[in-house]
C-alpha positions, -999 to +999 in steps of 0.1 A: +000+000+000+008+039-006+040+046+020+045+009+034+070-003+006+102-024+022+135-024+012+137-058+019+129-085-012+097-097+008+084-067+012+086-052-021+066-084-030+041-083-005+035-046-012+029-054-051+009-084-042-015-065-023-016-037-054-024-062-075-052-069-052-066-042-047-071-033-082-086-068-089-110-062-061-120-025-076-125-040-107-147-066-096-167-048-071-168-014-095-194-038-121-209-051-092-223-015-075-259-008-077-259+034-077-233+058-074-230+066-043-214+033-040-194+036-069-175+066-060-173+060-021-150+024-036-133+047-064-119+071-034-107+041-014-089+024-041-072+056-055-059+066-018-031+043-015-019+059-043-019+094-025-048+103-043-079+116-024-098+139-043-112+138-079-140+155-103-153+151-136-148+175-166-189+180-187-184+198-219-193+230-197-165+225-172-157+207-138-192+192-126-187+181-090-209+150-084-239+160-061-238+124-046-202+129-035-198+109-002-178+124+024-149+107+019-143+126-018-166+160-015-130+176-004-122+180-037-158+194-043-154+223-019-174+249-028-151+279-021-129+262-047-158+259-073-170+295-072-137+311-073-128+289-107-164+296-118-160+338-110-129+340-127-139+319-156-113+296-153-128+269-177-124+292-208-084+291-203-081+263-183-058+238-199-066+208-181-102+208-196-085+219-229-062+193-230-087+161-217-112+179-244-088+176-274-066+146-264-069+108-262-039+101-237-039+109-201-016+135-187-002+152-156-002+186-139+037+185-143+037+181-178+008+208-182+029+232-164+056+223-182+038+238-214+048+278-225+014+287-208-001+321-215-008+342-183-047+335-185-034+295-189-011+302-155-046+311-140-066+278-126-033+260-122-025+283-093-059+284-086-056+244-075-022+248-062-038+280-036-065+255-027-036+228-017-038+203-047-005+202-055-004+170-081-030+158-105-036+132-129-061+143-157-075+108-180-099+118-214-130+100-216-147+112-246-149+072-259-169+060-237-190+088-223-211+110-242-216+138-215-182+139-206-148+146-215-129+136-189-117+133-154-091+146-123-080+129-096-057+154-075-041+150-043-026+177-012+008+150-007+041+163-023+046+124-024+017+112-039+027+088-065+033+096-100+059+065-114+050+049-147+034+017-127+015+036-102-002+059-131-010+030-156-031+016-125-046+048-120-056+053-158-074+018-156-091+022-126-101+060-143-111+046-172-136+017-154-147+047-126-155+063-157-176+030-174-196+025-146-206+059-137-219+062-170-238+032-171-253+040-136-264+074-143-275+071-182-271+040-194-305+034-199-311+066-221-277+065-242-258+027-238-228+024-248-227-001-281-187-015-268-183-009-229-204-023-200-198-021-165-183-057-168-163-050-200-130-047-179-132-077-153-091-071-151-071-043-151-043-063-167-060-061-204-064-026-201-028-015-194 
């Protein structure tokens, strides 16, 4: 788990053992969830021994905070945060929404603010580092969702983990978050014609 590795052989096993794990058990349990408020209350436990706690989906408008956000997750969803990026009209420079809106590969913070960003780009990237979230990991999700186009999970650690492995989990567990919250809240009205909830039974075919 997230800040229990060993520096002995055994360890480092264990620790990967039990990764595996829980990532089996998300993907299991994730098709298995009857509304959302179960959904997202397992997608903020499986995310947080990453160093990730706090997440929100991008609507073609702009960052939509889940109303049904449990109390483990509705940090993220604060609603001083919200109505300072909605007053200064963040979304229409924001290039974390640009990006997830234009791009099929999922990206981080780093490499956003690694970009020659214009001052009204510098904007909501401050805005989240002023509010504490200091690393993010943004995944696209125009393929499989209709009202979306994609999602951030963000964290307040320095340390939270951003190593090849750790974000390839991430990005599978993002992508399936994503499947079954769309099925949940309109699948009925707009199914998807090559994803289910049960598509992904295993992380392993997805990385």
């Amino acid at each position: 788990m997230y800040g229990s590795y060993s520096i002995l052989a055994d360890g480092r096993q264990q620790a990967t053992e039990r990764k595996y794990m829980l990532i089996d058990e998300f993907f299991e349990a994730s098709g298995k969830t009857k509304n959302v408020f179960e959904l997202i209350s397992l997608f903020g436990k499986s995310i947080k021994p990453f160093g990730y706690d706090r997440f929100v989906c991008f609507s073609k408008t702009g960052p939509t905070p889940d109303v049904l956000n449990t109390e483990e997750i509705v940090k993220y969803s604060e609603q001083e945060f919200f109505e300072e990026y909605n007053r200064l009209r963040c979304v229409d420079h924001d290039p974390v929404f640009h990006l997830m809106s234009s791009s099929l590969r999922p990206f981080t913070w780093d490499e956003v603010n690694a970009l020659p960003l214009s001052t009204e780009q510098k904007l909501p990237m401050s805005l989240r580092h002023d509010f504490g979230l200091v690393k993010g990991f943004n995944v696209p999700t125009q393929l499989h969702d209709k009202q979306g186009v994609g999602l951030t999970i963000a964290s307040t650690l320095k340390d939270a983990r951003m190593d090849n492995e750790a974000l390839a989990y991430l990005y599978a567990m993002t992508n399936q978050f994503n499947i079954c919250r769309y099925d949940l809240l309109y699948g009925d009205l707009y199914p998807l014609p090559f994803y289910g909830r049960n598509t992904f039974n295993t992380p392993h075919n997805v990385i």
